[in-house]
C-alpha angles and dihedrals in degrees: 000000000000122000105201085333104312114115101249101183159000104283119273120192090221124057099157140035133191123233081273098048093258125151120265120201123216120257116233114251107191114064103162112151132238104220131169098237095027102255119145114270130216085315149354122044134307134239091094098114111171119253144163118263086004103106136052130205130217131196151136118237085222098061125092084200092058107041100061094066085043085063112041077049083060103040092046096054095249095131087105089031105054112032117219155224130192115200124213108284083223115091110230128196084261097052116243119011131200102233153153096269116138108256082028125117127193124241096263090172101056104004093233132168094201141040089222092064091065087055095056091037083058092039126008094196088048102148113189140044128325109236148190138259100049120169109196134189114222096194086074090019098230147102113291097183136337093189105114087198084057095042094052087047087047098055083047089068134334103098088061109193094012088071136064107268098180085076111065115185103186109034111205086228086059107046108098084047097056090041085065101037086051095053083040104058093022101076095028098040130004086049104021093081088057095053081053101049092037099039119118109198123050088247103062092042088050089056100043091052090053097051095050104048092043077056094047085043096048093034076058104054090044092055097043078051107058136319127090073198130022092266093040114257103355119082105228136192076253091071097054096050089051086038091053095053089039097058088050093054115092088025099062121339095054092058109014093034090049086229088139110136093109129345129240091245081063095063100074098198099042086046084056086038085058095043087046090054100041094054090050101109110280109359090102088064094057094055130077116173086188093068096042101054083038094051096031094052089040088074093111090192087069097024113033096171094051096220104156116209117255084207156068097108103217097176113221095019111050105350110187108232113208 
């Protein structure tokens, strides 16, 4: 991670731990707001005005984070809009690194090699991770936000005109209902899997798995209910923060992440809710299941060898040919 913006270390998944060895996520640090007159949004500054060609994005296919912004970018029409970078799916000792991986695309904005050299070019004295996604905005040349929940918000709508607005994710009429829906899957689930893959006590562990398979189990009797989205007919910014950790399901979190209690192939209504979302245009070119087991299986803390899966077999996403 960065000290007062120097590189200190080879990268460790976990930085922080809670009083029962649990995993801590990093707080996001930079919540500058996209408007379209560049007024400041729910927080941060203004100065951002939207406009077209102005902005970069920066992710990693493997990250759930990430891919959501990467998404709700595709979903809203911003491919021509917002310019982007896709960093190696491998984790390097630097963090992420700007390769020749197929998927992968350069940092044509700030040549850079790695993603922790934007956080001191936006702020020399930057102490914590570098994370992804980034959008940046090249007319100042710094980081206008790295908090995946803002970004997707951001691409909703704040570039106005510039977007699609015939897609809303997130309907006036629906809010208070994803809001729940969010608090609700995020702990338990997004980043539940996490607090199980990254604990280190039993306990804490113990605690992560339960909470992530009595959400698979509830998410499963919601869906078989009613949907077909999380929110019935509409397709919310809901349904792309509980797609981006289902995908990633069988491929990583089942088997790496030790949350192996049932598979999501074994829920029969959030496996058609993943189909249905996948097939929805576009979705299927922001995935690559090749990056995530690649970057998933590269964590050298819970897979020291490096050896990636050539399984698990997910027909009509990712089938395994033999």
């Amino acid at each position: 991670m960065l000290v007062n913006g120097k590189w200190t270390e080879d990268w460790q998944p976990v930085q922080a731990t809670d009083a029962q060895g649990g995993f801590v996520r990093q707080t996001s640090s930079f919540r500058n707001w996209v408007t379209p007159d560049g007024a400041p949004g729910p927080t941060g500054k203004g100065g951002f005005k939207a406009e077209s060609g102005r902005y970069h994005l920066y992710v990693a296919l493997i990250c759930p984070w990430a891919s959501r912004t990467l998404m709700a970018r595709k979903l809203k029409g911003l491919d021509e809009v917002v310019s982007l970078s896709v960093v190696d799916p491998d984790m390097s000792d630097k963090g992420w690194r700007f390769g020749n991986y197929p998927g992968a695309i350069a940092d044509s904005v700030n040549n850079a090699e790695y993603m922790y050299e934007l956080y001191v070019k936006a702020d020399p004295h930057f102490t914590g991770r570098a994370t992804v996604p980034v959008l940046w905005d090249k007319e100042t040349g710094t980081i206008v936000n790295n908090e995946s929940a803002d970004i997707l918000r951001i691409f909703n709508t704040g570039f106005g005109d510039l977007a699609d607005s015939a897609v809303d994710l997130y309907p006036q009429a629906l809010r208070a209902e994803i809001d729940t829906l969010n608090e609700w899957i995020y702990p338990n689930l997004n980043n539940g899997v996490y607090r199980a893959g990254f604990a280190t006590t039993q306990v804490a562990y113990d605690e992560a798995f339960v909470g992530v398979f009595r959400t698979l189990d509830a998410l499963e009797d919601r869906l078989a209910q009613g949907g077909p989205f999380l929110a019935g007919e509409r397709f919310t910014e809901a349904d792309i923060r509980l797609f981006v950790t289902l995908i990633r399901f069988d491929a990583a979190y089942h088997g790496l992440f030790k949350c192996n209690l049932r598979m999501l192939k074994d829920y029969k209504a959030l496996t058609a809710y993943l189909h249905r979302v996948y097939g929805l245009p576009g979705v299927a070119e922001t995935v690559s299941i090749d990056h995530i087991k690649r970057g998933y299986y590269s964590i050298k803390a819970l897979n020291p060898k490096g050896i990636v899966p050539l399984g698990p077999d997910l027909p009509g996403i990712d089938p395994v040919k033999v």
